[in-house]
C-alpha positions as CSV (number, residue, x, y, z in Angstrom):
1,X,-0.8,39.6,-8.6
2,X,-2.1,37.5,-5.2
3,X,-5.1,36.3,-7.1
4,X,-2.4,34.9,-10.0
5,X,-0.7,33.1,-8.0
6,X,-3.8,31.7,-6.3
7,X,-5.2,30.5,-9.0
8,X,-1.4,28.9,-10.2
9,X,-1.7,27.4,-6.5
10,X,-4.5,26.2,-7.0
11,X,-4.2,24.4,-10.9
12,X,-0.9,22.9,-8.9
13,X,-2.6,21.3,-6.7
14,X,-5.5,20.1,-8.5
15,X,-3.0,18.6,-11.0
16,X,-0.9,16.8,-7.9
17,X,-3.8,15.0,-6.6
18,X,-5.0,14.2,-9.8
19,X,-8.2,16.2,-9.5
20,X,-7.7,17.8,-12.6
21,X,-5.5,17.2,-16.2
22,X,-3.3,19.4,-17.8
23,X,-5.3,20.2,-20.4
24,X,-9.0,20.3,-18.6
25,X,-10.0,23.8,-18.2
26,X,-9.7,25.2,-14.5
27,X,-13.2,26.1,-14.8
28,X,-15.9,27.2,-16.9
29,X,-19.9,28.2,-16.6
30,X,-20.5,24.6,-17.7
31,X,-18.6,22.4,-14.8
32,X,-18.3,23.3,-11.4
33,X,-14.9,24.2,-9.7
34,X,-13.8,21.1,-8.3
35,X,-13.3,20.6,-4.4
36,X,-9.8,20.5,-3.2
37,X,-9.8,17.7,-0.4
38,X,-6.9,17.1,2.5
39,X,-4.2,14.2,1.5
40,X,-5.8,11.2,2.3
41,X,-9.4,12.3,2.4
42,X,-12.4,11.0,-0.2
43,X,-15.3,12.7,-1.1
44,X,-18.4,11.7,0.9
45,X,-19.1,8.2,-0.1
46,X,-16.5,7.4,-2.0
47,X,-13.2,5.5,-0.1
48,X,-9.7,6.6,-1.3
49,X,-8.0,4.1,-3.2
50,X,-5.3,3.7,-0.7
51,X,-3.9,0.1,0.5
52,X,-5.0,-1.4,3.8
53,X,-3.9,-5.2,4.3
54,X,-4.1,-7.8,6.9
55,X,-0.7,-9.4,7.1
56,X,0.1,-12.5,8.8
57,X,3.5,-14.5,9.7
58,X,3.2,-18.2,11.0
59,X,5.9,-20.7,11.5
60,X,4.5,-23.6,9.4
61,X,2.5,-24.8,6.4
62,X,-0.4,-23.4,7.2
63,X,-1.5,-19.5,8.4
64,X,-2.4,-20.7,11.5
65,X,0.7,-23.0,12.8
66,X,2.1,-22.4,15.7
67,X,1.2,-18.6,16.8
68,X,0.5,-16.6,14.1
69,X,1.9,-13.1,13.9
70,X,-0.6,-10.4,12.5
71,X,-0.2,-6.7,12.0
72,X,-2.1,-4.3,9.8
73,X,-0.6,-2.2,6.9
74,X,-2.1,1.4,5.8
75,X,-0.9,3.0,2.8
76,X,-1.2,6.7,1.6
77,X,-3.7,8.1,1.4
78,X,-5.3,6.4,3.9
79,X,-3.0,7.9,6.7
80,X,-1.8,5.0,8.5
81,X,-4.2,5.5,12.0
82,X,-4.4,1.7,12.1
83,X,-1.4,0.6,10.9
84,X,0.4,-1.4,13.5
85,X,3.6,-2.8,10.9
86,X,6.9,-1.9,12.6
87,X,7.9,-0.5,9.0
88,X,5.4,1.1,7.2
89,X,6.8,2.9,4.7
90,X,9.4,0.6,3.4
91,X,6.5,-2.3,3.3
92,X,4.1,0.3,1.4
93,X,6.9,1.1,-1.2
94,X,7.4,-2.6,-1.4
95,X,3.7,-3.3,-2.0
96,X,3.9,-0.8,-4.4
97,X,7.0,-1.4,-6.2
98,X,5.4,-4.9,-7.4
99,X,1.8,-3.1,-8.3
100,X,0.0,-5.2,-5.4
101,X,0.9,-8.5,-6.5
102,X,3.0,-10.1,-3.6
103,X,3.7,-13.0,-5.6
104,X,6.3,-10.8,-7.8
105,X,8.2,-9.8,-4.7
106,X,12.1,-10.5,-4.4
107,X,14.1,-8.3,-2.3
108,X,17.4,-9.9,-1.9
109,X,17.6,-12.5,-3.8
110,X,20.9,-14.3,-1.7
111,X,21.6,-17.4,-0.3
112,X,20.1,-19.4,2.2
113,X,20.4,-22.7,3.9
114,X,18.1,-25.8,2.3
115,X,17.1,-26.5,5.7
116,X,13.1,-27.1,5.8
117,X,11.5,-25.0,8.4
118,X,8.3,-23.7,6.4
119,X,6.8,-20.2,7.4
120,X,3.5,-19.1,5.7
121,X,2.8,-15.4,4.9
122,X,-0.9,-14.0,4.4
123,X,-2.2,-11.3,3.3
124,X,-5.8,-9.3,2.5
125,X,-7.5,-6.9,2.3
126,X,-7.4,-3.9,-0.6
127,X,-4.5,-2.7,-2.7
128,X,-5.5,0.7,-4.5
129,X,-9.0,0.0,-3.7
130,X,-8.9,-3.4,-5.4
131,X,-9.1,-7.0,-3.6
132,X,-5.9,-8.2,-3.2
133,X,-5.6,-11.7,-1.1
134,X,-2.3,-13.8,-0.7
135,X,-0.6,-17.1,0.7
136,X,2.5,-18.7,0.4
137,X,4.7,-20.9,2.0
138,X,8.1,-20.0,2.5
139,X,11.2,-22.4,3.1
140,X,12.3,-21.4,6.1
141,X,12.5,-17.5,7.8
142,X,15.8,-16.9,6.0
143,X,13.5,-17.3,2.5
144,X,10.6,-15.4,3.8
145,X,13.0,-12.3,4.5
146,X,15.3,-12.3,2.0
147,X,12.3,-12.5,-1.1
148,X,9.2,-10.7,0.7
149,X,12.0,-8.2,3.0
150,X,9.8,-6.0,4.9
151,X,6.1,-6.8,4.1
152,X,6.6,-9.4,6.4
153,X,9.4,-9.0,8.6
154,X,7.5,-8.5,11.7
C-alpha cells in the first residue's frame, strides 16, 4: 500500500514539473528513472528557464534622463534571491500574461492627461530562457502606469 502511493507521489510530481508525460512510461530497463529536482533548481549545467530582467524607469526620452530607476525582476523558478522589484509577483504574472513581449502590455487602459512629460521604460535580460530586450517611451508617468501597471511602477 505505502509503496502505491509512492510511486502515484511520485508520477504526480514528475507530471507537475513537467519531467515526465502522461503517457511516457514511469520507467523501464531501457531509460533511467528520472531525477526529481527542488522547484526552481536545473540539472547541472543546464539553467532553468525562469525570467530574470533588468528593468529601468527614467523621466525622459531616453533610459538614461534624469536619474534612472533600476530594479531587478526574478521569476519562478528561479526563486527570486535577487529580485529587488517592490512587487514581484504581480510584475511576473504581468510578464507572463503577455508571453514576454512588453510591447503587448495594457493594464488599465483609462484616461490620462495629454500633457507631455515623457518617461522611458527598459528592460533585458531573459524571459523563459529566451532574450527578451525592450524600450519605450511613455507620455507621461500617468501612461507608463496605467498601460505597463506594475512591471514598472517602481
Amino acid at each position: 500500500m505505502k509503496t502505491t502511493r509512492a510511486l502515484a507521489l511520485l508520477a504526480t510530481t514528475l507530471l507537475t514539473t513537467g519531467l515526465a508525460s502522461a503517457t511516457a512510461p514511469i520507467g523501464n530497463a531501457a531509460t533511467p528513472p528520472a531525477t526529481v529536482r527542488a522547484p526552481g533548481t536545473s540539472a547541472p549545467g543546464t539553467s532553468a528557464l525562469g525570467t530574470s530582467l533588468r528593468l529601468t524607469v527614467a523621466h525622459g526620452e531616453t533610459p538614461s534622463s534624469g536619474t534612472p530607476r533600476t530594479v531587478t525582476l526574478e521569476c519562478p523558478p528561479y526563486g527570486g534571491t535577487a529580485t529587488t522589484h517592490p512587487d514581484p509577483a504581480t510584475a511576473c504574472r504581468l510578464v507572463d500574461s503577455v508571453n514576454g513581449d512588453l510591447d503587448r502590455l495594457d493594464v488599465d487602459p483609462g484616461v490620462c492627461t495629454d500633457q507631455y512629460d515623457p518617461y522611458t521604460a527598459t528592460a533585458s535580460g531573459t524571459y523563459r530562457g529566451h532574450p527578451l530586450s525592450f524600450r519605450h517611451t511613455y507620455g507621461n508617468h500617468c501612461v507608463l502606469l496605467r498601460t505597463a501597471g506594475a512591471v514598472f511602477d517602481f
